[in-house]
C-alpha positions in Angstrom: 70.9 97.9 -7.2 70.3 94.3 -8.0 70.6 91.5 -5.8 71.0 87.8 -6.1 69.9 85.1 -3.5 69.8 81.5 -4.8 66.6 79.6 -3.7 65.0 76.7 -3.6 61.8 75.8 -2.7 61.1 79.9 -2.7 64.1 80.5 0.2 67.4 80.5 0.2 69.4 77.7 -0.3 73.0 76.6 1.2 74.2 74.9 -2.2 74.8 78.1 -4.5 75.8 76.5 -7.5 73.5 74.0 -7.8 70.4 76.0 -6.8 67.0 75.6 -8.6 66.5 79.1 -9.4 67.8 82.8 -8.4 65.6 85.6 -7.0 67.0 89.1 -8.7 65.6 91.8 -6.3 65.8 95.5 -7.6 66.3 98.2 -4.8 66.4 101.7 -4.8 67.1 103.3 -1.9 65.7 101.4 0.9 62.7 100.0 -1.1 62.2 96.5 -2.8 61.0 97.7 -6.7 61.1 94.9 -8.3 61.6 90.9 -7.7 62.4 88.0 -10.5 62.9 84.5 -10.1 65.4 83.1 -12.9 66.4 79.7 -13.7 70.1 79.6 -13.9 71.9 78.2 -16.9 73.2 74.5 -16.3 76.2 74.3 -13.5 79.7 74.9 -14.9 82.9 76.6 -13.4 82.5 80.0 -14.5 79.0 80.5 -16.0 76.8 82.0 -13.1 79.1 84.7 -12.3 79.1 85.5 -15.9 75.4 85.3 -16.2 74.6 87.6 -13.5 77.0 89.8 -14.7 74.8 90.1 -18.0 71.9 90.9 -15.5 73.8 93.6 -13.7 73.8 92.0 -10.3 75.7 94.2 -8.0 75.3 92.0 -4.5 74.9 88.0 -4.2 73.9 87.0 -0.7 73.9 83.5 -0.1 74.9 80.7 2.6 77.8 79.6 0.9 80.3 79.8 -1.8 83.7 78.6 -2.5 86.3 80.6 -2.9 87.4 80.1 -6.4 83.5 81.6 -7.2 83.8 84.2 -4.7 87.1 85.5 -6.8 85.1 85.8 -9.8 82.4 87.6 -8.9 84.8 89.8 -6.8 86.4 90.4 -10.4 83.3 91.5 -11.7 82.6 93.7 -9.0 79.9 92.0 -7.7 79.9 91.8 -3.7 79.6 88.4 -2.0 77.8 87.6 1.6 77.9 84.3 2.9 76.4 82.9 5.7 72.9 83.6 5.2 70.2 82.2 6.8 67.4 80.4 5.3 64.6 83.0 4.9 62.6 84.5 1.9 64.4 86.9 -0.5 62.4 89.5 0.3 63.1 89.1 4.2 66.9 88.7 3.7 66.9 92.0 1.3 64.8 94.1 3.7 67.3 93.2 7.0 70.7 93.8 4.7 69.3 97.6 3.7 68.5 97.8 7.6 72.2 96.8 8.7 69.9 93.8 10.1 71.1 90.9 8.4 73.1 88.1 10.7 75.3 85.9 9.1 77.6 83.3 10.2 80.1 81.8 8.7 80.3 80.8 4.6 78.4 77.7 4.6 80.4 75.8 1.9 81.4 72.4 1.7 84.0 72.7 -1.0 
């Protein structure tokens, strides 16, 4: 499984689409295998959901999202979680496989 968490400044970051650059964290089972950190293509309606479609992302977590985004990656059958704190990948990964992760409410301001 792959999963998505816009970042910047190496943790996550509330503004999803206009983030400086995505962690992709592989997991098998309950183990972290493998962590990238991509820069996105440039910001338009549309293009990161297709993008990390290419890449096979199964999960996004993030802080927030709108809902027209949301919808698309639900489409592509890529699960959203909003409300994310601001934490490392690595840390946000490792509480969501143990049914740790608290999130509030989809951060969004659009």
């Amino acid at each position: 499984m792959k999963i998505a968490i816009p970042l910047a400044d190496g943790k996550l970051t509330a503004h999803f689409g206009h983030c400086q650059e995505f962690a992709i964290i592989e997991v098998e089972g309950d183990e972290i295998t493998n962590k990238q950190t991509l820069a996105p293509p440039p910001h338009e309606p549309g293009i990161l959901p297709a993008w990390l479609h290419e890449m096979n992302t199964h999960m996004i977590i993030a802080g927030g999202m709108g809902q027209r985004a949301i919808g698309l990656f639900n489409q592509l059958g890529i699960k959203v979680i909003t409300g994310a704190p601001v934490r490392e990948p690595e840390e946000l990964v490792k509480s969501y496989l143990d049914n740790a992760l608290i999130t509030g409410g989809n951060v969004c301001d659009h």
